[in-house]
C-alpha positions, -999 to 999 in steps of 0.1 A, spaced: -348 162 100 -362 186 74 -392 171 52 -395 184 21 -425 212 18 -446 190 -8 -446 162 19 -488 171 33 -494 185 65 -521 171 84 -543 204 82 -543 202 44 -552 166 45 -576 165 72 -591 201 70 -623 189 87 -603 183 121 -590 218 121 -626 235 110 -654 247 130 -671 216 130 -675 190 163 -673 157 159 -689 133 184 -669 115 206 -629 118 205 -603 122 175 -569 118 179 -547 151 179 -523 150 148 -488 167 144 -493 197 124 -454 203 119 -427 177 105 -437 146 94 -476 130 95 -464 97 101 -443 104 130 -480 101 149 -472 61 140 -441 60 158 -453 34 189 -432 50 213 -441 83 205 -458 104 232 -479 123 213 -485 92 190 -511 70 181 -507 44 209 -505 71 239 -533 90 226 -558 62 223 -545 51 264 -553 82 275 -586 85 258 -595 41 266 -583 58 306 -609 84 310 -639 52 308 -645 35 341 -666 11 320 -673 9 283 -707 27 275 -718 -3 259 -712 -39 260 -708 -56 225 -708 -86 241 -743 -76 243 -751 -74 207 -730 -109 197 -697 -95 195 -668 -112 214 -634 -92 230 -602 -96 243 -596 -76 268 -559 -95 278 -540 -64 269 -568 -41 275 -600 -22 277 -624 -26 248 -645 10 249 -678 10 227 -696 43 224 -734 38 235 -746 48 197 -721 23 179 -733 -7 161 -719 -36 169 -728 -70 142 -732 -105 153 -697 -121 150 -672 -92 153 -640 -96 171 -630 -67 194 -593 -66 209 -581 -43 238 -572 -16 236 -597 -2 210 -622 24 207 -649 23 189 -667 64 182 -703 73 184 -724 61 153 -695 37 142 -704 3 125 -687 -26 137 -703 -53 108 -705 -92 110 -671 -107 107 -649 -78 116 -617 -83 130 -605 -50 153 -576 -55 165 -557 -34 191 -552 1 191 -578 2 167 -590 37 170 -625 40 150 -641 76 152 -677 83 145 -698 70 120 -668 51 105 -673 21 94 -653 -13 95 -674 -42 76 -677 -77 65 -643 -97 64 -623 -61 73 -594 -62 96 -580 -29 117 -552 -28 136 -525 3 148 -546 28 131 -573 56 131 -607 58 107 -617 91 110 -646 107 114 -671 89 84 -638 69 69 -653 34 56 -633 2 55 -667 -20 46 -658 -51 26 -627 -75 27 -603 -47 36 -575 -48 55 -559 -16 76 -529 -11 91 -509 12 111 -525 40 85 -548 74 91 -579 71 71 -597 109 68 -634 118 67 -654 105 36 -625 78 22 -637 44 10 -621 13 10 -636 -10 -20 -643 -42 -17 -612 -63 -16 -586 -32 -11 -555 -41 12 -533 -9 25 -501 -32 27 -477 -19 58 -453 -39 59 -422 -47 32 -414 -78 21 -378 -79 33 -390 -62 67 -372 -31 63 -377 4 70 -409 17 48 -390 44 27 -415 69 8 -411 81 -23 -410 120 -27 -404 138 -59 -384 107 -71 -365 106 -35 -366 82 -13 -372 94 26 -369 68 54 -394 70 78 -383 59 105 -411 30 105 -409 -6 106 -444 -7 103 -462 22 82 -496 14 55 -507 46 44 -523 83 51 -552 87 32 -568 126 26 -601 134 32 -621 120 4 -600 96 -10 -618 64 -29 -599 34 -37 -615 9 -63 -621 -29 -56 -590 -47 -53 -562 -17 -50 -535 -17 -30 -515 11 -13 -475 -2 -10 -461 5 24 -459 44 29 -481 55 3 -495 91 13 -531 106 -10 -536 143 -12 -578 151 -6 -600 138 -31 -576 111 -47 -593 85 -70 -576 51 -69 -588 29 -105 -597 -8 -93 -570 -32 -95 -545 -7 -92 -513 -8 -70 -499 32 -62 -468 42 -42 -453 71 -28 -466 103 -22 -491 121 -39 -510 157 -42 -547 166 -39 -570 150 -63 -541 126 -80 -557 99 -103 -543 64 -101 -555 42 -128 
């Protein structure tokens, strides 16, 4: 299928991944032709799910045991791997298979569900839940957010309260909306693909499939859908 060329490629919304700079620890590789999202697609082989396998597979043992720090996991369906630098709160909830970067903050009362992928320095906080999804380097999810099957970039912020919704009411395929079109995407499950930058006020909320250009400013309270450019204002 052919996307249409104002649909983002991941090098314009994640420019940081593709630069000179090294992040600590491991980022996931994302398509840079056709489709973003397709990296959501669970059976995919370059996806989400097989990259974070691979990556959880090259740990004989997790560097560091949150158990350790007052942390619980579930490791039924599998291995909970905690970079040796990561901070792990009192009363976090880990499930397998999850990775948790160098520098990353897993705070009191966080919920990380599997195939969580959290890269360094990110941050999942207070009351936050994670699940199917990657926080890039220095993305923040760090008060009563919820995260799902979505690509957070460097710098976003969640505020307090803000849900990325992934799921449609009637179950259906999450269809985005592109220059007043509507494009399915193939997903069952799809929450959003935020740009490197993006800040979302207290209590926003992203409808299933929503896609934010860099620097995108989301006005508390707001709800946005679709598909949007670089530094589109939402208020």
């Amino acid at each position: 299928m052919e996307w249409p060329e104002s649909l983002p490629a991941a090098t314009k919304l994640f420019p940081s991944l593709y630069s000179s700079n090294v992040h600590e620890g491991f980022c996931p590789t994302l398509p840079q032709s056709g489709a973003i999202f397709a990296f959501l697609q669970p059976n995919d082989v370059d996806g989400l799910k097989s990259q974070l396998l691979s990556v959880i597979e090259s740990f004989s043992s997790s560097p560091q045991n949150p158990v350790d720090s007052g942390a619980t996991i579930d490791e039924k369906g599998g291995k909970v791997i905690v970079e040796a630098t990561a901070r792990i709160e009192v009363g976090a909830h880990l499930i397998g298979p999850c990775y948790i970067g160098p520098k990353a903050e897993i705070r009191h009362g966080a919920y990380v569900r599997a195939y969580s992928w959290i890269c360094s320095e990110a941050v999942v906080g207070h009351s936050s839940e994670t699940k199917h999804c990657v926080l890039l380097p220095g993305a923040k999810a760090p008060h009563f957010n919820y995260v799902g099957d979505s690509v957070l970039g460097k710098g976003v912020n969640l505020g307090a309260g803000t849900k990325i919704s992934n799921l449609r009411n009637d179950g259906g395929e999450v269809q985005l909306r592109v220059n007043g079109q509507r494009i399915g995407s193939g997903l069952r499950k799809f929450g959003a693909i935020l740009g490197e930058g993006c800040q979302l006020g207290c209590n926003s909320v992203t409808n299933p499939g929503v896609i934010l250009g860099c620097n995108s400013i989301v006005w508390p309270n707001i709800t946005v859908t679709g598909v949007h450019a670089a530094d589109s204002k939402h208020r």
